[in-house]
C-alpha positions as CSV (number, residue, x, y, z in Angstrom):
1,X,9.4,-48.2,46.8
2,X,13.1,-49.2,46.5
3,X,15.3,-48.3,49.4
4,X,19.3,-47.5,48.2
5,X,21.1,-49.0,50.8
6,X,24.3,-47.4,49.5
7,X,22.7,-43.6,50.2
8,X,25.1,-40.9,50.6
9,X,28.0,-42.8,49.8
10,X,30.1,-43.8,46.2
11,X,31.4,-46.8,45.9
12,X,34.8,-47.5,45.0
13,X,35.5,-50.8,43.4
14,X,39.3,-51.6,43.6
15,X,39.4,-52.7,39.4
16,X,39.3,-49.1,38.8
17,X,42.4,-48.6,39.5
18,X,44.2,-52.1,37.9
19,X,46.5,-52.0,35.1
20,X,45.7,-55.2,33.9
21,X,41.8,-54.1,32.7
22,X,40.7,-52.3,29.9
23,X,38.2,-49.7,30.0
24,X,35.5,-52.2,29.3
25,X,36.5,-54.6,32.0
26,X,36.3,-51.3,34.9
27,X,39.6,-49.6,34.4
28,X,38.5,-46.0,35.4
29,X,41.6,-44.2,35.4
30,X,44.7,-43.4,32.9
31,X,46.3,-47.0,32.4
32,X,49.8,-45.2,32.3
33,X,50.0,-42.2,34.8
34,X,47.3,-43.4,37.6
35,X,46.6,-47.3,37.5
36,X,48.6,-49.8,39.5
37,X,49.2,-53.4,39.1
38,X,47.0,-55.9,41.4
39,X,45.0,-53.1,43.6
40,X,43.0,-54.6,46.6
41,X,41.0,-53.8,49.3
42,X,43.2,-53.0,51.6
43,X,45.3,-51.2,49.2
44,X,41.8,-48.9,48.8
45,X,42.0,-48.7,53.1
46,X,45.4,-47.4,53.5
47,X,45.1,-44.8,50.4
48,X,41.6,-43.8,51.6
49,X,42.5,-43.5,55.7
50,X,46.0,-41.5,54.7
51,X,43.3,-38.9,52.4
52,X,41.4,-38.4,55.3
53,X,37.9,-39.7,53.7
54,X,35.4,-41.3,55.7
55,X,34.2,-44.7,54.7
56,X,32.8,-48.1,55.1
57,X,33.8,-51.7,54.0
58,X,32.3,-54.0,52.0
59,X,35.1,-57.1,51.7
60,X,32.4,-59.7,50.9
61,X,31.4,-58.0,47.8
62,X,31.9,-59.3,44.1
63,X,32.5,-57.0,41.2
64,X,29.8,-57.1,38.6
65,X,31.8,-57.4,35.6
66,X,34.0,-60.8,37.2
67,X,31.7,-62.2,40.1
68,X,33.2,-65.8,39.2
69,X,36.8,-64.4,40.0
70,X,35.6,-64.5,43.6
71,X,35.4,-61.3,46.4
72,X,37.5,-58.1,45.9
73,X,35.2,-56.2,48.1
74,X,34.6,-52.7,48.0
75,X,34.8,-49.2,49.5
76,X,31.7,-46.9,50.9
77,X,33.2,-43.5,50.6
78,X,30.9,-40.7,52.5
79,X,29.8,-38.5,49.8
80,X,31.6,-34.8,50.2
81,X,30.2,-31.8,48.9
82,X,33.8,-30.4,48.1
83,X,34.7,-34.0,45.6
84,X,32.8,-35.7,43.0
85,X,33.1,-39.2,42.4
86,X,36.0,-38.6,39.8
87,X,37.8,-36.5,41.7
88,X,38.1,-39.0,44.8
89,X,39.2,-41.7,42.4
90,X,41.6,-39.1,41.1
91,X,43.0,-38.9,44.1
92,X,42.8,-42.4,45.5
93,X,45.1,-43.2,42.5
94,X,47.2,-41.1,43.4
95,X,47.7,-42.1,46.6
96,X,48.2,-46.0,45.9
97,X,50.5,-44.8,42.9
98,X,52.6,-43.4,45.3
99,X,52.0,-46.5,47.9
100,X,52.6,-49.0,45.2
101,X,56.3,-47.2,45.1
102,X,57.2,-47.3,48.5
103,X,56.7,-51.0,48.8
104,X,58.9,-51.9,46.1
């Protein structure tokens, strides 16, 4: 039998949310109202700890589609009865949308 060690929890790659990819390459959001340019993981942090979610950290982790680029990590976000996995995205883009402005 094959444990998930991942139970309970989506994962939330930080290439969902970058301007820069197509759809192919991981893009999971609108490339002109939601995405932002250059996400990271610690972009995914602060968006995720201001939403209130709870979560874990994966930093080491390399993203499927570009494992040669090196580690972009990734978040563990507690699976909530009230949000499915689009929905948190949703409103994790949101949220760096918004943090993306301020630090210009």
């Amino acid at each position: 039998m094959i444990k998930m060690k991942n139970k309970g929890f989506y994962i939330i790659w930080p290439q969902y949310f970058d301007s820069r990819l197509t759809r192919k390459e991981g893009r999971r959001v609108n490339k002109k109202s939601l995405a932002v340019k250059k996400p990271n993981i610690k972009d995914l942090i602060e968006a995720a700890q201001s939403l209130g979610f709870e979560f874990k950290i994966n930093p080491e982790a390399l993203y499927p589609r570009f494992w040669y680029m090196g580690n972009s990590g990734y978040l563990l976000i507690k699976i909530d009865k009230n949000y499915n996995k689009t929905d948190i995205i949703k409103k994790i883009a949101l949220k760096l949308k918004k943090l993306k402005k301020k630090e210009r």
